[in-house]
C-alpha positions in Angstrom: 0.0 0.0 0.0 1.2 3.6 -0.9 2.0 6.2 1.8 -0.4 9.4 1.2 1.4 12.6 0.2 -0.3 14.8 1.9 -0.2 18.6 -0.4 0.5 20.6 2.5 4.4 20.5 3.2 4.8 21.3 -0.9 2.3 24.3 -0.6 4.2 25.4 2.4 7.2 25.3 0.7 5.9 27.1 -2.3 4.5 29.9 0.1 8.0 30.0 1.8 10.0 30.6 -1.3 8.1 33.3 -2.9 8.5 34.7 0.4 12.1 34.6 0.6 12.0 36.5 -2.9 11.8 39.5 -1.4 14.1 39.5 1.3 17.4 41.2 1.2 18.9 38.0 0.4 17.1 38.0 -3.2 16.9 41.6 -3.4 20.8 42.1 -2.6 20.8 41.8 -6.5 18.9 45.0 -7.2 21.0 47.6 -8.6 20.7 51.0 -6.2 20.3 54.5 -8.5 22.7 57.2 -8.3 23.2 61.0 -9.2 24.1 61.6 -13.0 26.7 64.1 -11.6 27.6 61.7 -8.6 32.0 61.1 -8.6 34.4 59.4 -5.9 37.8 60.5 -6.4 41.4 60.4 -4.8 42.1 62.8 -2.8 45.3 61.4 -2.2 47.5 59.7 -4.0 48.3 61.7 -6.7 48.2 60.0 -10.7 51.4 59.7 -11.2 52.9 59.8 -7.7 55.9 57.7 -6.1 55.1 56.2 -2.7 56.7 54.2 -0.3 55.6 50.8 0.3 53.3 52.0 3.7 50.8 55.1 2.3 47.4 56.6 3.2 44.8 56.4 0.4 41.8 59.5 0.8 39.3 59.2 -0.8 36.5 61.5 -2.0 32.9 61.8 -3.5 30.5 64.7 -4.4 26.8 64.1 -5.3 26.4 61.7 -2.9 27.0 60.7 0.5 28.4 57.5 2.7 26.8 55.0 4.5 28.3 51.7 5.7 27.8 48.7 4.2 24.3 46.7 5.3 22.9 50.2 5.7 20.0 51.1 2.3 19.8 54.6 2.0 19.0 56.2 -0.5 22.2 58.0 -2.4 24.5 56.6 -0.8 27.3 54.0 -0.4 30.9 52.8 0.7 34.2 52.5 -1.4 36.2 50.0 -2.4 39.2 50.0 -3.7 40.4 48.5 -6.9 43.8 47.4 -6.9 45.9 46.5 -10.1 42.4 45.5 -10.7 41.9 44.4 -14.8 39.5 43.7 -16.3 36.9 45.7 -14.1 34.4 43.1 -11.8 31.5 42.2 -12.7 29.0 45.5 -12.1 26.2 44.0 -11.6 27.1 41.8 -8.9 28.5 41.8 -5.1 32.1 43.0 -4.9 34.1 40.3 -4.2 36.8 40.4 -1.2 40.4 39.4 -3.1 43.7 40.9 -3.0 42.7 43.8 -6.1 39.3 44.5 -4.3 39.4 46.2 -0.6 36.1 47.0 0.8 35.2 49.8 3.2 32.4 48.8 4.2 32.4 50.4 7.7 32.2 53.8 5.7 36.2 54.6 5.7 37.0 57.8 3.8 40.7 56.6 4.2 43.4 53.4 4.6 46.8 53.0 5.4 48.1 50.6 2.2 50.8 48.2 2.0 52.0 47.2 -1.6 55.1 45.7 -3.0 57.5 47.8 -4.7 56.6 48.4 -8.3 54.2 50.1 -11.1 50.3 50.0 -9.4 46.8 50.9 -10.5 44.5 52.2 -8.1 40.5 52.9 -8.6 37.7 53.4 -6.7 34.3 52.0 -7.0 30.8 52.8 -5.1 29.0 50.2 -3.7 25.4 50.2 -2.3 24.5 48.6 1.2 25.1 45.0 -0.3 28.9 46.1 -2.0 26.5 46.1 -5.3 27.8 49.0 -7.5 24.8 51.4 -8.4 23.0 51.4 -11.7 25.2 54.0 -13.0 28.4 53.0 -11.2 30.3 56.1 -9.7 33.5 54.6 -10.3 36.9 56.9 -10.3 39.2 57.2 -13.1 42.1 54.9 -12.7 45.2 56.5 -11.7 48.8 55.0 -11.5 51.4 55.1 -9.3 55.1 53.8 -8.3 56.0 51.9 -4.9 59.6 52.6 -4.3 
């Protein structure tokens, strides 16, 4: 004789994952809006600059403003820092943590770096509260620079 299936625990998990669509888990996914005119820049270091191996990176953004990272606000976001970083990431998705991609996620406007002597590339790129860059990514010109 066959066990009845009862409908039930299906339905419920049916009802469960439509649920779990829209929670920040799924919605992480969604690309944030930002300003036309929005920009992060380097403050510090200079294009072209020659730094010992131990410098402080400052960063800077107009049109917008900061908020760490698990924090959705509107216009807003946290940096990251592309390192030697080609071809860009994937735009669309989370920033991943590697040794070319620093996050700031607890809303630094500066960090103390520490890279091997040699030509580098620095750039920085606006995430939103989920390190997702925005729909029109505020992303910095790249700029190079020489470790001594």
């Amino acid at each position: 004789m066959r066990p009845k299936l009862s409908i039930i625990p299906l339905i419920a998990a049916v009802v469960v994952s439509l649920a779990l669509l829209g929670t920040p888990a799924f919605a992480a996914h969604d690309l944030s809006p930002a300003p036309e005119d929005a920009k992060v820049y380097f403050i510090a270091p200079k294009n072209g600059e020659t730094l010992p191996q131990t410098f402080t990176a400052k960063f800077g953004l107009s049109g917008m403003g900061i908020a760490p990272a698990g924090v959705d606000r509107s216009n807003t976001g946290h940096h990251h820092l592309l390192i030697d970083q080609a071809p860009l990431p994937d735009l669309t998705e989370p920033l991943q943590v590697n040794e070319h991609i620093k996050h700031f996620g607890g809303g630094q406007t500066e960090a103390v770096l520490n890279l091997p002597p040699g030509p580098h590339t620095l750039q920085l790129l606006l995430g939103n509260a989920a390190h997702i860059p925005h729909d029109h990514p505020v992303i910095s010109p790249k700029i190079s620079i020489t470790v001594k």
